[in-house]
C-alpha positions in Angstrom: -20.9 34.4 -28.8 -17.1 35.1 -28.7 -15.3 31.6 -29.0 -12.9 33.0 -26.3 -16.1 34.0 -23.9 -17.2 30.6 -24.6 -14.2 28.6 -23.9 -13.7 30.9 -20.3 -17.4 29.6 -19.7 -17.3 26.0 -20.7 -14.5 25.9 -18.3 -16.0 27.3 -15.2 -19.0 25.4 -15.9 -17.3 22.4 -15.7 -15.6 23.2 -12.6 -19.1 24.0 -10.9 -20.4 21.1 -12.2 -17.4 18.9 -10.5 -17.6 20.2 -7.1 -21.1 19.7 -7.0 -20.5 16.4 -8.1 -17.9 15.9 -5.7 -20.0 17.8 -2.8 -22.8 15.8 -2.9 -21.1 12.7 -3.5 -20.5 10.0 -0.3 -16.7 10.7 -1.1 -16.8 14.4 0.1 -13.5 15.6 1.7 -14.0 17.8 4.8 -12.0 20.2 3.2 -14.7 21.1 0.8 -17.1 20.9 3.0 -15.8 23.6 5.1 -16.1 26.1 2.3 -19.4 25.9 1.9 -20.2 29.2 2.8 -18.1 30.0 -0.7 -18.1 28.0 -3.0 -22.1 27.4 -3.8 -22.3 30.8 -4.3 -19.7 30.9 -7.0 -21.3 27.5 -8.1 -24.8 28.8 -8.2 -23.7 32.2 -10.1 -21.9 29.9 -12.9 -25.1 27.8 -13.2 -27.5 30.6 -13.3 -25.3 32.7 -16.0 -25.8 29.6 -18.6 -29.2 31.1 -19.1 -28.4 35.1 -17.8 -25.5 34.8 -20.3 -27.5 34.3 -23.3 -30.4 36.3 -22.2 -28.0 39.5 -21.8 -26.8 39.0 -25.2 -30.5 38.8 -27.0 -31.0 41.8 -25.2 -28.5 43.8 -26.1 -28.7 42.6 -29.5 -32.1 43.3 -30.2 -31.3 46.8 -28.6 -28.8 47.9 -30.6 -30.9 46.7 -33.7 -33.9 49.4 -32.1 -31.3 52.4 -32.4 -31.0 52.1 -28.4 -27.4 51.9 -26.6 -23.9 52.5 -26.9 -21.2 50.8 -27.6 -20.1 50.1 -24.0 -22.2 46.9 -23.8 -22.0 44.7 -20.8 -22.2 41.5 -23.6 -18.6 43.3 -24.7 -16.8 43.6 -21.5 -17.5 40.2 -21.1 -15.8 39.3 -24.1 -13.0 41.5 -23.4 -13.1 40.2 -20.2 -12.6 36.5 -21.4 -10.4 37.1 -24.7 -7.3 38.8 -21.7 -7.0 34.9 -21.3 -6.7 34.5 -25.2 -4.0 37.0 -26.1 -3.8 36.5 -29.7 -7.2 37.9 -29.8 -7.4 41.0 -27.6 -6.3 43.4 -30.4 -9.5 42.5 -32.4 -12.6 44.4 -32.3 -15.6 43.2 -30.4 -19.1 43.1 -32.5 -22.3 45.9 -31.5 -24.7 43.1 -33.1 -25.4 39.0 -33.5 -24.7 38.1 -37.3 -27.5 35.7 -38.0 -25.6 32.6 -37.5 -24.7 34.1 -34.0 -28.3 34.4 -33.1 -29.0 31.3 -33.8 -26.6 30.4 -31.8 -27.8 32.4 -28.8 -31.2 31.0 -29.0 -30.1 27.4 -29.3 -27.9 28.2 -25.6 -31.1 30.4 -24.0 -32.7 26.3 -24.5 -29.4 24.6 -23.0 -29.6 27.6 -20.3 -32.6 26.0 -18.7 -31.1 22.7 -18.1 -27.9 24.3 -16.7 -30.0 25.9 -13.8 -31.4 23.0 -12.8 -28.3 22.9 -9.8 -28.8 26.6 -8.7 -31.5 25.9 -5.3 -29.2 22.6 -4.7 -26.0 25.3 -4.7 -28.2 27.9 -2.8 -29.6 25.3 -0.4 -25.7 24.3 0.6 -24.6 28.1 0.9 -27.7 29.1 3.5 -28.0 25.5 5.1 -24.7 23.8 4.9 -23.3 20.3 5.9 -26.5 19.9 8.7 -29.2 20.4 5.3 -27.5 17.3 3.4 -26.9 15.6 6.7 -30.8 15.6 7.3 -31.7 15.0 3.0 -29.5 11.8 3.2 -30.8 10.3 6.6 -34.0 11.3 4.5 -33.6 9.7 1.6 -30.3 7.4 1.7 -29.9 7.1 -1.9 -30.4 11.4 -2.7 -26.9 11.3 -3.1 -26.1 8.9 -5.5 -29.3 11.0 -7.7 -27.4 14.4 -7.2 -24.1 13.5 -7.6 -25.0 11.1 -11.2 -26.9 14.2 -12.2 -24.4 16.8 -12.0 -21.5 14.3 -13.4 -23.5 13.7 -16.6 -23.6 18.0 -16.6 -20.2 17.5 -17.0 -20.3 15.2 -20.0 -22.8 17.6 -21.6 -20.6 20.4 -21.3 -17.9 18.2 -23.1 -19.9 17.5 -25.7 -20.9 21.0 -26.3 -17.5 22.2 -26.7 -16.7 19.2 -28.8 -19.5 20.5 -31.4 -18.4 23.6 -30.9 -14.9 23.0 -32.5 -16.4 20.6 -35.4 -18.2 23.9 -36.4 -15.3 26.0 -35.8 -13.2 22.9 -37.7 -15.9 23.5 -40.9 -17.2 19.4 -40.5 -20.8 20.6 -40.3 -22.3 24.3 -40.4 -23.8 25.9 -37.2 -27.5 25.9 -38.1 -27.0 21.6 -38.1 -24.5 21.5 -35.4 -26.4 23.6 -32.9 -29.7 21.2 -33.0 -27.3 18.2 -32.8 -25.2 19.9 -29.6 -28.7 20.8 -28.1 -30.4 17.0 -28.7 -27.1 15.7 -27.2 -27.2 17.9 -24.4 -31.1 16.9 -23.8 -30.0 12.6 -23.6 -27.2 13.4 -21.6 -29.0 15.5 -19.3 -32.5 13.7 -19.0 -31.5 10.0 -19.9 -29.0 9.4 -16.8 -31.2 10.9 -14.5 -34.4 9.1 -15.8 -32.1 5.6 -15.7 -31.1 7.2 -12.3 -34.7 7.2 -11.3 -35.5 3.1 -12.6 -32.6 1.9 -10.9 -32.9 3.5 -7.4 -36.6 3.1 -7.4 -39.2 5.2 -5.8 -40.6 6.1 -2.0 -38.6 7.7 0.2 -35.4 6.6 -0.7 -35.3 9.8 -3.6 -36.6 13.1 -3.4 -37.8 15.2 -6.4 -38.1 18.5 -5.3 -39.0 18.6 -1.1 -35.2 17.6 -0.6 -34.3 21.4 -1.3 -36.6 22.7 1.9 -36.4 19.5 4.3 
């Protein structure tokens, strides 16, 4: 829950989110293209750490509250990890436990955690498969990639927003336990509403795919 560890995350998040915009968009340079074989891994391992993140933590928390552990927590390196790019912060000590404002927290990202999975088989799908897997989904269904690419934009904005919240609770305009439900509601229309008006506006039958997409 380290605002440093959360900053570092917001902004790899974001960058995921971007080149998968960018990737399964019509404008795809060839450059990115040729390194697939790269860059959905790393995109998929940022994706799936929005929920692994928070998970870890709850764990180790919850842990250290049983009597279990030591004080060489994988939760810690990470913060230490993050606060080398926050140097006005590495001298302070990193926290064993979750105050309770901090769990609350962590529960409210394990729920945001789901959404932000939601690109991992897409970013797996491109690492195994490649350019001839979206070559065959769009032939498919010609309008997949105006779906995928909307989707993963509007990711973006969510991630903004979080971070945005984030600093109005940091900034004292509203406490934690009403700024976290906000954050998470926002988060939820961002995520669901655009793809749901995504959905309307490109219409049904084979033109979209829900799920087969990933395996066709």
């Amino acid at each position: 829950m380290d605002d440093a560890a959360l900053t570092v995350y917001a902004g790899l998040y974001s960058a995921a989110a971007t080149w998968l915009a960018l990737r399964t968009s019509t404008f795809c340079p060839p450059g990115v293209v040729a390194l697939d074989r790269v860059l959905p891994w790393i995109a998929a391992s940022i994706f799936a750490y929005s929920i692994l993140g928070p998970a870890v933590t709850l764990a180790e928390h919850y842990k250290q509250d049983g009597g279990g552990g030591g004080g060489n927590l994988l939760s810690q390196k990470l913060v230490r990890a993050s606060r080398v790019l926050s140097p006005s912060r590495t001298s302070q000590s990193v926290p064993t436990s979750l105050s309770e404002t901090e769990l609350f927290r962590t529960n409210g990202l394990i729920f945001i955690g789901v959404l932000g999975c939601v690109f991992v088989p897409a970013c797996l799908a491109f690492a195994v498969e490649g350019q001839g897997w979206w070559e065959r989904v769009c032939a498919l269904h010609p309008k997949q990639n105006l779906l995928e690419s909307t989707d993963a934009l509007f990711a973006l904005f969510a991630t903004e927003a979080s971070m945005v919240s984030t600093r109005c609770a940091i900034s004292g305009v509203a406490p934690y336990r009403k700024i976290v439900p906000v954050f998470a509601a926002v988060c939820l229309v961002l995520a669901l509403v655009p793809c749901g008006c995504s959905l309307w506006w490109l219409g049904g039958g084979d033109d979209i795919s829900f799920f087969s997409f990933y395996t066709e």
